[in-house]
C-alpha positions in Angstrom: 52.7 112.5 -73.2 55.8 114.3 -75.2 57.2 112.9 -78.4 60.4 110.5 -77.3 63.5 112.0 -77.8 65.2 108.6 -77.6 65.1 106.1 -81.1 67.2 102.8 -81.0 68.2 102.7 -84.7 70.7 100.0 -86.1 72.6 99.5 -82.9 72.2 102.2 -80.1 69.9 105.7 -79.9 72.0 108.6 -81.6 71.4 112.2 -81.5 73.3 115.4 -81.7 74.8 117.1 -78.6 72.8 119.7 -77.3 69.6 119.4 -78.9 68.4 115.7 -78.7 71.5 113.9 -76.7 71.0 116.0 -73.7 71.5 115.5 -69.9 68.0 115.0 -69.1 67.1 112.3 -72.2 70.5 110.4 -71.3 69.7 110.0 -67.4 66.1 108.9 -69.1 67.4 106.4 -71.0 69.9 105.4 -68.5 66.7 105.3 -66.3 64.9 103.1 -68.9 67.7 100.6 -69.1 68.0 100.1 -65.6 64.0 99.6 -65.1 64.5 96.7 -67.8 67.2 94.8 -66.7 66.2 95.0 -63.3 62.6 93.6 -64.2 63.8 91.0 -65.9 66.9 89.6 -63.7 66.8 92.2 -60.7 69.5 94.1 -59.5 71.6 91.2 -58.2 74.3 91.1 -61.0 76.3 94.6 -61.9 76.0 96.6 -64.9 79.1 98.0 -66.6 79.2 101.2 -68.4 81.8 102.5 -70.9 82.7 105.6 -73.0 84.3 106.6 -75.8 86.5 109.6 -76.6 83.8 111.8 -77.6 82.7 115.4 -76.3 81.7 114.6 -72.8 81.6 111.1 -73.1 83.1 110.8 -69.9 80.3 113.2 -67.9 77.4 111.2 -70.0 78.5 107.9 -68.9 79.4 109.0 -64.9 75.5 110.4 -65.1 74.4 107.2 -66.8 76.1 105.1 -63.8 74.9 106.9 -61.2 71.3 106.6 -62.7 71.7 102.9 -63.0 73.1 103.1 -59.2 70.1 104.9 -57.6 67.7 102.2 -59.3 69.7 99.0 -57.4 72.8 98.0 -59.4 76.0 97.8 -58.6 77.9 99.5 -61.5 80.9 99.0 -62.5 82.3 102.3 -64.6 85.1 102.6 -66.8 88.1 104.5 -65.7 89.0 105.3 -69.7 88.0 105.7 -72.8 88.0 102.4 -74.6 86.4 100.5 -77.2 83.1 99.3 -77.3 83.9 95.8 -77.4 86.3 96.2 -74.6 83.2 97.2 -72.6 81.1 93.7 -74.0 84.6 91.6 -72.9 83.7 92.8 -69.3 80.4 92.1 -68.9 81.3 88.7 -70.5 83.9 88.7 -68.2 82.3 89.1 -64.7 78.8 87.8 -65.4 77.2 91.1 -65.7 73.2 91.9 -66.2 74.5 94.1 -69.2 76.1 96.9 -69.6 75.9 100.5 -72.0 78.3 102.4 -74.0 78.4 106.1 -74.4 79.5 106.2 -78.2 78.3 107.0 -81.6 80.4 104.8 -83.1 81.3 106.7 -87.0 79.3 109.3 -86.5 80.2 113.4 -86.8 81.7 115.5 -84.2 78.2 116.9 -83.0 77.1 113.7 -82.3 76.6 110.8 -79.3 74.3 108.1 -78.3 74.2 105.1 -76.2 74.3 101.1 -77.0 72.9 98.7 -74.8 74.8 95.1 -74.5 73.1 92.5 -72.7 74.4 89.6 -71.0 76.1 87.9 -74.0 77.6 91.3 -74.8 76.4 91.8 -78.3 74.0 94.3 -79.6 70.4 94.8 -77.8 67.6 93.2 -79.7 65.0 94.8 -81.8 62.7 93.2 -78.3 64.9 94.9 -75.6 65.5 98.3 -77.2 61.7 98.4 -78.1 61.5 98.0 -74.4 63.9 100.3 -73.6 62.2 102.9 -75.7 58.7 102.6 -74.4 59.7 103.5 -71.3 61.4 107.1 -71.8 58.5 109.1 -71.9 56.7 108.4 -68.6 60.1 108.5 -67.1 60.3 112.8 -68.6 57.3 113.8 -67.4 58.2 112.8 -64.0 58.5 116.4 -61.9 60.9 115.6 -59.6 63.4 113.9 -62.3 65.3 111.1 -62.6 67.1 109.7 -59.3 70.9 110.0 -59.5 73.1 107.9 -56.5 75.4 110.7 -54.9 79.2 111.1 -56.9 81.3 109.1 -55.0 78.8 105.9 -53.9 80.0 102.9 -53.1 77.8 101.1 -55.4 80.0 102.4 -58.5 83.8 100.8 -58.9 86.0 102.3 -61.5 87.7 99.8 -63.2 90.7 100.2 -66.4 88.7 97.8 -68.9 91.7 97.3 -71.5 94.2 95.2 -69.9 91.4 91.9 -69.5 90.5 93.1 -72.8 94.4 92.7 -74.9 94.6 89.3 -72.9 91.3 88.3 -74.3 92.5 89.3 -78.0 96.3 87.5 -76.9 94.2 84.1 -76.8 92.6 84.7 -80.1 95.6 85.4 -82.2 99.3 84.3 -82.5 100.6 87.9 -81.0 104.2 86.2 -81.1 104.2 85.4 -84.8 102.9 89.0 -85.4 105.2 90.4 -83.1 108.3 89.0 -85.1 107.2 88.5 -88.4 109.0 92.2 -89.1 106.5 94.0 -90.6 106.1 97.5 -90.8 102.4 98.2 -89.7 100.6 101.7 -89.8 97.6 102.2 -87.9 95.0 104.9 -88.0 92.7 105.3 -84.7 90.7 108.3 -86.3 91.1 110.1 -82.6 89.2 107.4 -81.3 89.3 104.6 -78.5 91.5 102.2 -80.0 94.2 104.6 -80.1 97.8 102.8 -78.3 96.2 99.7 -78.5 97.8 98.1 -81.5 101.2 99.4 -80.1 100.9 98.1 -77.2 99.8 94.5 -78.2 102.4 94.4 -81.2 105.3 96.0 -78.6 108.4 93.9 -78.2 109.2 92.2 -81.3 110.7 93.2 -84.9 107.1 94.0 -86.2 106.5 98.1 -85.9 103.4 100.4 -85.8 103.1 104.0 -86.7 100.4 105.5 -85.3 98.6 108.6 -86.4 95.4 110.6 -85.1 95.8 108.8 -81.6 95.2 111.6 -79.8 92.0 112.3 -77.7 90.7 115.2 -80.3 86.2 115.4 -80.3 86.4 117.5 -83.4 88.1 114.6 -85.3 90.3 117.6 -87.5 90.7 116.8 -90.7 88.6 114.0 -91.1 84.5 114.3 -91.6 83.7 111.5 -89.4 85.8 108.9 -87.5 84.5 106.1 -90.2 87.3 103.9 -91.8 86.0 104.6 -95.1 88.2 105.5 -98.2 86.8 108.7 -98.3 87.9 109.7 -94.9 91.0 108.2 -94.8 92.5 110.7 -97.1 95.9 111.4 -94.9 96.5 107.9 -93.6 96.2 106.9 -97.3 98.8 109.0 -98.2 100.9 107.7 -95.6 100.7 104.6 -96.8 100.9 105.5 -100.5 104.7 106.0 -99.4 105.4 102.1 -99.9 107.4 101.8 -96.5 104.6 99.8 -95.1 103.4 96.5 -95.2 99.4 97.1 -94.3 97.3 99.8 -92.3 94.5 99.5 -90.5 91.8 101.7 -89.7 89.4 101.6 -86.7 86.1 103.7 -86.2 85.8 106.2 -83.3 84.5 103.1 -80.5 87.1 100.6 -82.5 84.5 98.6 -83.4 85.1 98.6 -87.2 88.1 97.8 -89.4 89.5 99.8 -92.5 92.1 97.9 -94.5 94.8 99.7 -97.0 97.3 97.5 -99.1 100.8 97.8 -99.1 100.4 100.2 -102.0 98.3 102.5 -100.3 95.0 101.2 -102.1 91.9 101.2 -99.7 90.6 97.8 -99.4 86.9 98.0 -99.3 84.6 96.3 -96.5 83.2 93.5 -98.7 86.4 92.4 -99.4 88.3 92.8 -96.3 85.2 89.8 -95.3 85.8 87.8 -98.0 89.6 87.9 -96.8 88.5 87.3 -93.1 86.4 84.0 -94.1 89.1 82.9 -96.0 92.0 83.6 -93.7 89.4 81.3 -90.9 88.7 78.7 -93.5 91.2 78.5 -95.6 94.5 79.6 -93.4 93.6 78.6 -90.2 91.4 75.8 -91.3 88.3 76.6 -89.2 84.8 75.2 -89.6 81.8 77.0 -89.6 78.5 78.9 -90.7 79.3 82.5 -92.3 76.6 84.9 -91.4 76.2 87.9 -93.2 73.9 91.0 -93.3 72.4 91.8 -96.7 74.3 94.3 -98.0 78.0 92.7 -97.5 79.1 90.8 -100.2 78.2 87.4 -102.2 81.4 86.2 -102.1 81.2 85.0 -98.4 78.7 82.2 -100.1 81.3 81.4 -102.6 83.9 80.5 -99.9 81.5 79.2 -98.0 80.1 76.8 -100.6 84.6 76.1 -101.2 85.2 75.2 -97.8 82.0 73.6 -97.6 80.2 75.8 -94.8 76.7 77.0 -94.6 76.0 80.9 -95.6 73.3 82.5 -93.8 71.8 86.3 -94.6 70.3 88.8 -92.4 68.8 92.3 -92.1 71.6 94.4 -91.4 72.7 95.3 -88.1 74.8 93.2 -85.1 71.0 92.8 -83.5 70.4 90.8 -86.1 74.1 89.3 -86.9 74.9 88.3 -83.2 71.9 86.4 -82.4 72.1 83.9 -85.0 75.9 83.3 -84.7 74.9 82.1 -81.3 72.3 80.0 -82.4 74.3 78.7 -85.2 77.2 78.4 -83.8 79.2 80.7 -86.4 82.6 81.1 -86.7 82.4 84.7 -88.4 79.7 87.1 -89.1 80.2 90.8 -90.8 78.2 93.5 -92.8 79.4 96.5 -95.3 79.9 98.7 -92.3 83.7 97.3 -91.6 82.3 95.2 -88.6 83.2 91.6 -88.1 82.7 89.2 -85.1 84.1 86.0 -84.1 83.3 82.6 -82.7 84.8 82.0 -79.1 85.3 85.7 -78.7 81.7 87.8 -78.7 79.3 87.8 -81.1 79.6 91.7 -81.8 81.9 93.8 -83.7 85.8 94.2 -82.4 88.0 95.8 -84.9 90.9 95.7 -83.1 91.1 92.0 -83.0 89.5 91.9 -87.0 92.6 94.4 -87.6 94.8 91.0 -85.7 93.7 88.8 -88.0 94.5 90.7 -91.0 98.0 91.3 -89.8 98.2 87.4 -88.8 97.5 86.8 -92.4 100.2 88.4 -93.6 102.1 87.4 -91.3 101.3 83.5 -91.4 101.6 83.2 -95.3 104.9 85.8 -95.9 102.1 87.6 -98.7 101.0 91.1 -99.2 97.4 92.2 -98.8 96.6 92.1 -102.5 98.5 88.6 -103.1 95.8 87.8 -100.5 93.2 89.4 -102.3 94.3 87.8 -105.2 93.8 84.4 -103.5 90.3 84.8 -102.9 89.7 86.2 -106.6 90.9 82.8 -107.4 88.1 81.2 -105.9 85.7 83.9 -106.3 86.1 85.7 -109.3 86.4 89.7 -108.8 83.8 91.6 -107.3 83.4 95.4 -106.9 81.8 97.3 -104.4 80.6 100.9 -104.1 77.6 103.0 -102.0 76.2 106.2 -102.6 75.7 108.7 -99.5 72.7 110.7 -99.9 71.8 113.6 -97.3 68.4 114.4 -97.2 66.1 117.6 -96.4 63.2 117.5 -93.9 60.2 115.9 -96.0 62.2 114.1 -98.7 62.4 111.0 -96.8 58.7 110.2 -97.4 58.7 110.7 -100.9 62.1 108.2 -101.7 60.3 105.8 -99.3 57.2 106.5 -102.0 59.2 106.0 -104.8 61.1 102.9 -103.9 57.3 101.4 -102.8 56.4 102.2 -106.1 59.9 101.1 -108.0 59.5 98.1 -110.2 62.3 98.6 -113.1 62.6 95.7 -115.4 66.5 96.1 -115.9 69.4 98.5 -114.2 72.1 99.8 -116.2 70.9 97.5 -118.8 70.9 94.2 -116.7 67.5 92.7 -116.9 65.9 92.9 -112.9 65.8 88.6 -111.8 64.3 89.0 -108.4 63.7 91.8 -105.8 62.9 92.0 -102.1 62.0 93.8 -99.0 64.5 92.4 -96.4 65.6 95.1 -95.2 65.5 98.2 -97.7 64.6 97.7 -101.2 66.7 95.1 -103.4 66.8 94.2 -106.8 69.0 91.4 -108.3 70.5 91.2 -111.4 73.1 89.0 -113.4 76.1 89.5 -112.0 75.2 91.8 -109.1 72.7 93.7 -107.1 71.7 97.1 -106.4 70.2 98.0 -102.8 68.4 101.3 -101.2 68.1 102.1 -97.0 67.3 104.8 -95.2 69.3 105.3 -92.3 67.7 104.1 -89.0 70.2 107.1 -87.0 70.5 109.7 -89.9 69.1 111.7 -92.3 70.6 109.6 -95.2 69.7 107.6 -97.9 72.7 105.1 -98.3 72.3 103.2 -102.1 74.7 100.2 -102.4 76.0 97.6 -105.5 78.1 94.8 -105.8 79.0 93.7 -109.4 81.5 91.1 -111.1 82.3 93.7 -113.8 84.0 97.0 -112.7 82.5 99.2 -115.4 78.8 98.5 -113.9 79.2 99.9 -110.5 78.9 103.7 -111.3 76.3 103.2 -114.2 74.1 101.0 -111.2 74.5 103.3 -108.7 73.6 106.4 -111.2 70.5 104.2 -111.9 69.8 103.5 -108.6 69.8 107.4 -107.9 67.3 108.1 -110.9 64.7 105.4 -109.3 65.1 106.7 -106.0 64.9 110.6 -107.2 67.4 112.1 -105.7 70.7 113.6 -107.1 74.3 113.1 -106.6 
């Protein structure tokens, strides 16, 4: 049997156009994901498929329904690019088996991949993609292919999934009080599929958006991937370093992660952008709940959560992970360092447009600026300080990190004595006032090395020492 082209990693298989995300492996997988939805439910209740805005999204996710089609379902495909959680509104929405997404989310140009949402719309489970996965191989080495409905079947419905979307978000958030609260709002898609959508929600009021890199543009110019980190933000940030507006958000290329910048054009990092989440739910809004959080977002969430007199819970990273036990526990937020947040009543999964809602309904509800916010939760916190270390790596050299960090037992970092260390999800060690953590990408050839400290002048000398342990070089 060949080697399977097809690897689930954090949430959804990712590959590069052309040599691993092919025709032939996505009708496979499509294949694959049909097989197990329809042996566990049957094919009485639809499947909904989505795409982003992607090179050939479009054509990937027409083959995928048309797979799905021939093997039973009734499929209902999108007639637009749109975000991902767009995609898991709808399947929430008319009681669908599932659904899958043609996206790779942040990654390059070159690349694409697939999610798969169940029922309850949030990422597919370590269990289902497993599953999934198993199947791919026997489904290749089938001669005659993989069955495809003919274009045009009945069984496929095109359907435009943003309006029940925005009217899902309008019952989250006070639109109105956004809408006239006069702020002056910048937005940065990153050519993805939230593009218009912020406009279009915040239309009609004193409030205005300025919208740049909204249109549909696969080689995402100027910008290394559509991730709404600071260091590929560099033109929206100097937008906003002009002082004319109030806040900008940032979403990912499927809209499923948030970027803040202050109204001084200072990136706000992901940890903290959660922290003022939690405390705009807790502390604003006066919500109760259980935070969950994946293990490399930040300590302040248990902080606020032991303020407001909530229950903190930590997971491996990923929404897999993250959207399972805010259903069983009934959370009212849960996030990781990625930039993606989910919300009780809503999905538990990532939406960045409606994360990017709440930030701007802070401001808006309090009359303060993003770092008076910030500010706010530094009262109750203390400051922390984030920072993570990219590493690309050469065939082989992922063995011999993984060897290192098995063998890594350092009795201080940067001169911090070591407290405690664990195997999670990656390789952790604790010290006072911080922590330092190592992952290999489950979709990439990266190593990604993380820190979060109370004093500012640690981060680079951790993450410097977290390079020497792991061997590789900056």
């Amino acid at each position: 049997m060949p080697d399977n082209p097809v690897r689930f990693g954090t949430d959804g298989w990712r590959a590069i156009i052309a040599d691993t995300f092919t025709f032939e492996n996505v009708r496979a997988c499509a294949r694959a994901v049909a097989d197990h939805f329809a042996e566990r439910g049957g094919t009485a209740r639809p499947l909904v498929v989505g795409y982003d805005t992607r090179f050939l999204s479009d054509h990937f996710a027409r083959d995928v329904a048309r797979v799905l089609a021939a093997a039973g379902f009734t499929v209902q495909l999108a007639g637009r690019p749109a975000p991902t959680p767009a995609v898991s509104y709808r399947i929430i929405e008319i009681g669908a088996a599932g659904g899958v997404v043609v996206t790779s989310s942040h990654n390059p140009f070159n690349w694409n991949g697939i999610k798969v949402k169940p029922h309850y719309g949030g990422s597919a489970s370590p269990e289902i993609v497993a599953d999934i996965e198993r199947r791919v191989p026997a489904i290749l080495e089938n001669p005659a292919g993989v069955p495809m409905a003919p274009a045009g079947t009945d069984a496929i419905t095109i359907f435009d999934p943003i309006p029940g979307y925005l009217a899902a978000l309008g019952r989250q958030v006070n639109l109105q009080r956004i809408r006239s609260a006069g702020l002056a709002v910048a937005v940065d898609p990153m050519y993805g599929a939230g593009a218009g959508l912020f406009a279009e929600l915040l239309s009609g009021g004193s409030t205005t958006v300025r919208e740049i890199h909204a249109e549909r543009n696969p080689a995402f110019p100027g910008i290394r991937a559509p991730e709404p980190i600071e260091s590929n933000l560099g033109e929206f940030l100097d937008l906003m370093g002009s002082g004319r507006y109030h806040l900008g958000i940032a979403n990912d290329g499927d809209a499923d992660r948030v970027g803040l910048v202050d109204e001084r054009g200072r990136y706000v990092d992901q940890l903290r952008t959660f922290a003022l989440l939690i405390n705009y739910l807790l502390g604003e809004r006066g919500l109760r709940g259980p935070i969950v959080r994946s293990i490399t977002t930040t300590r302040m969430a248990n902080l606020l959560a032991a303020r407001y007199g909530v229950e903190c819970f930590e997971t491996p990273v990923g929404f897999k992970f993250i959207g399972p036990l805010m259903m069983e526990k009934d959370a009212l937020i849960g996030g990781e360092e990625s930039g993606g947040y989910g919300f009780r009543g809503h999905l538990p999964e990532r939406d960045g447009i409606l994360a990017g809602l709440f930030l701007l309904d802070h401001v808006a509800a309090t009359g303060k600026s993003p770092s008076e916010l910030l500010q706010q939760v530094f009262d109750i916190t203390g400051p922390h300080f984030y920072a993570r270390d990219d590493y690309d790596l050469e065939p082989g050299q992922r063995d011999a990190i993984r060897s290192a960090l098995d063998a890594a037992a350092p009795a201080d970092i940067a001169g911090r004595p070591v407290t405690d260390s664990d195997r999670t999800d990656g390789w952790r060690f604790l010290f006072e006032g911080g922590w330092l953590l190592f992952r290999l990408s489950g979709t990439e050839p990266l190593l990604r090395i993380y820190t979060e400290v109370t004093d500012e002048a640690l981060v680079r000398p951790v993450l410097d020492a977290g390079a020497a342990i792991a061997g590789v070089r900056r």
